[in-house]
C-alpha positions in Angstrom: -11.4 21.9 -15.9 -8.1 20.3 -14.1 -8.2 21.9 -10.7 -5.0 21.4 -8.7 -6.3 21.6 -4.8 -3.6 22.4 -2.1 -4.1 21.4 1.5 -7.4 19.5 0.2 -7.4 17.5 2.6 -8.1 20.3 5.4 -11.3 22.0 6.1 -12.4 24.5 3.4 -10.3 22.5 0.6 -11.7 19.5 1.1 -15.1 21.1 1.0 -13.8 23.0 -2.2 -13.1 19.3 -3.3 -17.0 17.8 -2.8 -17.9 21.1 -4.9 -15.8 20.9 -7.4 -16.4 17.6 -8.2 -20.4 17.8 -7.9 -19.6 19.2 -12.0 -18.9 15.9 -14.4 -16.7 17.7 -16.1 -13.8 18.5 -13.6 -11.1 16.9 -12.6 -9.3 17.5 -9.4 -5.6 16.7 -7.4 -5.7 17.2 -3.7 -2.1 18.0 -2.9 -1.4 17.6 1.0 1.4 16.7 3.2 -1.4 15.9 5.7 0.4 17.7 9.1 -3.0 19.0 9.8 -5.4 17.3 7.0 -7.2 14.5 7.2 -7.9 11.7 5.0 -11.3 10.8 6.1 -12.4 14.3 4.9 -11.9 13.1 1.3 -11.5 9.1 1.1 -15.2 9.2 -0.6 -13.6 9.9 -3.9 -11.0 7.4 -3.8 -13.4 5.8 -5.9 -13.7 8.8 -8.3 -11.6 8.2 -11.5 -11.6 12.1 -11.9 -10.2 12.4 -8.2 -6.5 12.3 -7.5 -4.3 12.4 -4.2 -1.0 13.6 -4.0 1.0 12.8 -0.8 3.5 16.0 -1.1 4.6 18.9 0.5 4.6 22.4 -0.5 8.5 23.5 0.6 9.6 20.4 -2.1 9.5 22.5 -5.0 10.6 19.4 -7.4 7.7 17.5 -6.1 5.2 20.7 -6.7 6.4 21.1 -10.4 5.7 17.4 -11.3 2.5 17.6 -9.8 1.5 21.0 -11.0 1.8 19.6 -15.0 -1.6 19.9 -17.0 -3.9 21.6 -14.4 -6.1 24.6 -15.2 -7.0 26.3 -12.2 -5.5 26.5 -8.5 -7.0 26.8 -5.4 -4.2 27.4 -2.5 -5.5 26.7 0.7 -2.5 25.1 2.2 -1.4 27.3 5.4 -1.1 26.8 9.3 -3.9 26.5 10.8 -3.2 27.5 14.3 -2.5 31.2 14.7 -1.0 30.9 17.8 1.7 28.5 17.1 3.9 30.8 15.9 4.8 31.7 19.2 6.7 28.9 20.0 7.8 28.0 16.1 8.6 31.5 14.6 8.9 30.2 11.4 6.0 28.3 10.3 4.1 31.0 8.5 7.2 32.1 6.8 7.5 28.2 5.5 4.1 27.2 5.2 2.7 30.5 3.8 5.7 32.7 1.9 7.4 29.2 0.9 5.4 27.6 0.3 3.4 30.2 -1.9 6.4 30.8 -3.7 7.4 26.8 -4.8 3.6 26.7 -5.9 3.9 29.8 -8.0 7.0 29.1 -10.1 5.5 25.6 -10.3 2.6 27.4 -12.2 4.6 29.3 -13.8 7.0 26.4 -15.3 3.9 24.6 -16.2 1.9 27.1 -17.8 -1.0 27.4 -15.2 -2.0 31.0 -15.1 -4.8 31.3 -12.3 -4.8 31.0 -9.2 -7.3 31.2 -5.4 -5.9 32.0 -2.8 -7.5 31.8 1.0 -6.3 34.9 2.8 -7.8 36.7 6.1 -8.3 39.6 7.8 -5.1 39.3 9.9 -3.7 41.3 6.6 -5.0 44.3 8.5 -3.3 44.3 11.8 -5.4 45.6 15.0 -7.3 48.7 14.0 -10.2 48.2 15.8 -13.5 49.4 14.9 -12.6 50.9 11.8 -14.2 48.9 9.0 -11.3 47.9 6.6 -12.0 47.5 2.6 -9.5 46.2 0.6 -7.6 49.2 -0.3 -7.1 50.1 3.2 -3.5 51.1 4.4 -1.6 50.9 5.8 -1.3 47.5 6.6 0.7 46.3 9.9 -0.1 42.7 10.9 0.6 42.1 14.9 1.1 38.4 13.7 3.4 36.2 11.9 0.2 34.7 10.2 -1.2 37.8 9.0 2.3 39.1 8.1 2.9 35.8 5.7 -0.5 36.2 4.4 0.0 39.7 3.2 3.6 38.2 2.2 2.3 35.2 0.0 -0.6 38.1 -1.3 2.3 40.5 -2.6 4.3 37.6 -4.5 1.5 36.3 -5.8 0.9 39.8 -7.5 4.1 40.3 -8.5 4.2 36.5 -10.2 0.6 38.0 -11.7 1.8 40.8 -13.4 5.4 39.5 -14.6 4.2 36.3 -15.7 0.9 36.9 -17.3 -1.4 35.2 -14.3 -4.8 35.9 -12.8 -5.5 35.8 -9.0 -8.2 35.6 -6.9 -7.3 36.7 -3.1 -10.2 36.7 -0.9 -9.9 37.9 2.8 -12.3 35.8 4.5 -13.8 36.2 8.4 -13.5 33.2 10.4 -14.5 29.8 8.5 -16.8 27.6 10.4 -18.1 24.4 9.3 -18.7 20.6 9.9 -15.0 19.5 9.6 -13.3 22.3 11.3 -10.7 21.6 13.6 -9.5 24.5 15.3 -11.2 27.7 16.5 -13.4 29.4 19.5 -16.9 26.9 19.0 -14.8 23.9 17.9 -12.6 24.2 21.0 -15.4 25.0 23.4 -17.5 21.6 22.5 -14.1 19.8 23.2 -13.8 22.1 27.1 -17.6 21.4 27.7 -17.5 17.4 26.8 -14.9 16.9 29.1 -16.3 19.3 32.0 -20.6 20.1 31.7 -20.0 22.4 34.5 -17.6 25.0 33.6 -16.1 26.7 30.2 -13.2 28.2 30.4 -12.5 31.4 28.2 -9.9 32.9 26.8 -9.8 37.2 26.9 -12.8 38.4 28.5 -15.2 36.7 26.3 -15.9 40.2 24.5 -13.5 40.1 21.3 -16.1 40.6 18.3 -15.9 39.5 14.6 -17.2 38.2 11.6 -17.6 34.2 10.9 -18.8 32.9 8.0 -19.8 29.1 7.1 -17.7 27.3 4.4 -21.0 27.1 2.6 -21.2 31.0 2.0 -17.1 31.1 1.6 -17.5 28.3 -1.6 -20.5 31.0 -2.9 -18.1 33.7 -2.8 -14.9 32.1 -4.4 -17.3 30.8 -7.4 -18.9 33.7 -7.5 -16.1 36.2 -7.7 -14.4 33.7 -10.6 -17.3 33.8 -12.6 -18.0 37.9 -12.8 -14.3 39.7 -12.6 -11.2 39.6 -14.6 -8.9 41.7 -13.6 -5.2 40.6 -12.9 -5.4 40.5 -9.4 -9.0 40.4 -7.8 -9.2 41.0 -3.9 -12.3 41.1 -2.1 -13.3 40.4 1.9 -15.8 38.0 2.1 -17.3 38.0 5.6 -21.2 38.6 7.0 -23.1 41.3 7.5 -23.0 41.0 11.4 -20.7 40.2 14.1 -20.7 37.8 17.0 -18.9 38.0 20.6 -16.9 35.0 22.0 -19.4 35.1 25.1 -22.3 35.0 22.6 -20.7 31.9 20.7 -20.2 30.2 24.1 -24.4 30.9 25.1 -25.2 29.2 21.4 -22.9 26.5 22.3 -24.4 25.5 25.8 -27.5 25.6 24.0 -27.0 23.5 21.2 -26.0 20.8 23.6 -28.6 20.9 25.7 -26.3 22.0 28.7 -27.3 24.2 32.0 -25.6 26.0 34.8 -22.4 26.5 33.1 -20.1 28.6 35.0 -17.6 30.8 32.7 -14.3 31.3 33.4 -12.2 33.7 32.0 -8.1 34.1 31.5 -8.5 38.2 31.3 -7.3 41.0 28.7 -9.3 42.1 26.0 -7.6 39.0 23.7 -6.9 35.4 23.7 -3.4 35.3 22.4 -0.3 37.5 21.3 -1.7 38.5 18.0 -4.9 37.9 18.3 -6.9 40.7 17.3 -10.3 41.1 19.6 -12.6 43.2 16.6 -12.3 42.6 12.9 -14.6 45.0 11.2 -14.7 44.7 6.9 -15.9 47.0 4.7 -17.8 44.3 2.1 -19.0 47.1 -0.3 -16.7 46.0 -3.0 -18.2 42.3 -2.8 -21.5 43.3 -2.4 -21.7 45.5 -5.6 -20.5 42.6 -7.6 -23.6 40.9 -6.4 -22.6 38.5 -4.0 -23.5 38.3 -0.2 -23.2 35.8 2.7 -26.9 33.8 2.9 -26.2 33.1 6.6 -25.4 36.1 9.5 -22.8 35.2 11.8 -24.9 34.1 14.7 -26.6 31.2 12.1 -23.2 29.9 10.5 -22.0 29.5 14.4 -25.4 27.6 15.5 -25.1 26.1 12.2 -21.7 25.2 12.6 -21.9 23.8 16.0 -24.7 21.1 14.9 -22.8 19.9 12.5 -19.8 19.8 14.9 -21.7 17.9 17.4 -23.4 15.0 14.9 -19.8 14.3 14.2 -17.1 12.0 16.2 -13.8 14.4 17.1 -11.4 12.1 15.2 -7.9 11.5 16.7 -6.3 14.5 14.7 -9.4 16.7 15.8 -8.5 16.1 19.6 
């Protein structure tokens, strides 16, 4: 199989990458424009005869269509990374996600690829609190410009589905953690405690409360849910069974690296940013009948997660 691998240079897609190619028989293109991937994540199969790196960007549609030629399979993982950014650049979801989404999908479409993965999330929902969302829940009303363009890019990608003969796979993860993350709430707390042992500072009141999930257990799922439906559009949330606080992740932190007599400080509110959302409950019944579960709880993919983190160097682009 010829696996076309957007933003596969990032976290989960250069992951998706050392997966893929663990099978002889697939090939695979990592297309990135490399604003938040890095090359060291997949420079070990420069080597790899199967392996090839594409250098593009999503919003050149010309570029996307050369590239998409003679591929099987897509996995689009290409997005923005930082949530909060869209508060000082509106439109970066709108380009990176809905754009983006779109110049892949009639790319696919000019080339004859029918299927598709996409990497969605739970910001789809909007802020409902402790009401456990499956995925027909509605309605939906994102407080974000990152869960609006998920949903967005989810609804073309339908529509290209259905009018064009395509499958999909949308899966609506928890938060990703993993060794080469390089955003999110234990990633940026090991940077806060390196350079200050003796306080962390927190943002909200350290009591927001959600699912995270280790790029291990999202790979499980996306293979998983490939191999046993069929349907033209599959949509499942792929999280753990158990949910973690941000004070929580902080206490695992200070104990992974050895630290005492941290003082926390905290910036207030029951959320870190505009459009955060402080509790993400899923409903995973739809996932779990299929057969598939997460092997690790939250509070082991976050320990897990931050050894990893901390047997690695924070590269330049990481800090």
């Amino acid at each position: 199989m010829k696996c076309f691998v957007t933003g596969g240079a990032g976290f989960i897609g250069s992951t998706m990458v050392d997966k893929l190619l663990e099978n002889s028989n697939n090939q695979v293109t990592v297309f990135d424009n490399f604003c938040s991937g890095q090359e060291e994540f997949i420079k070990h199969h420069f080597s790899d005869k199967r392996f090839n790196l594409i250098k593009g960007d999503l919003l050149n549609a010309e570029i996307v269509k050369k590239s998409m030629v003679g591929h099987d399979l897509v996995f689009h993982f290409a997005a923005n990374p930082d949530i909060a950014k869209a508060m000082t650049q509106t439109d970066i979801d709108l380009k990176l996600g809905v754009d983006a989404t779109y110049n892949l999908l009639e790319a696919m479409r000019l080339s004859g690829v029918n299927k598709i993965v996409f990497s969605s999330g739970s910001g789809v929902y909007g802020n409902v609190g402790l009401v456990e969302t499956a995925e027909d829940f509605g309605p939906l009303i994102p407080v974000s410009m990152y869960g609006a363009c998920k949903l967005a890019a989810e609804s073309i990608i339908s529509a290209f589905c259905h009018m064009f003969d395509m499958k999909s796979w949308i899966f609506r993860f928890a938060n990703v953690v993993g060794t080469r993350q390089t955003h999110g709430v234990g990633f940026d707390f090991i940077k806060k405690l390196r350079a200050d042992k003796s306080k962390l500072f927190i943002l909200g009141d350290g009591k927001q409360s959600k699912s995270y999930i280790h790029v291990s257990d999202v790979l499980g799922a996306i293979d998983f849910a490939i191999n046993n439906t069929n349907s033209t559009v599959n949509i499942f949330n792929a999280a753990t069974d158990d949910y973690i606080s941000v004070r929580e992740i902080a206490d695992i932190v200070i104990d992974v690296m050895g630290l005492k007599s941290v003082k926390y400080e905290y910036s207030g509110g029951d959320k870190g940013w505009k459009g955060d959302i402080p509790v993400v409950r899923f409903n995973l019944n739809k996932i779990h009948k299929l057969g598939w579960r997460a092997k690790l709880s939250s509070h082991e993919a976050i320990r897990q997660s931050i050894t990893e983190m901390l047997s690695l160097k924070l590269t330049k682009k990481q800090t």
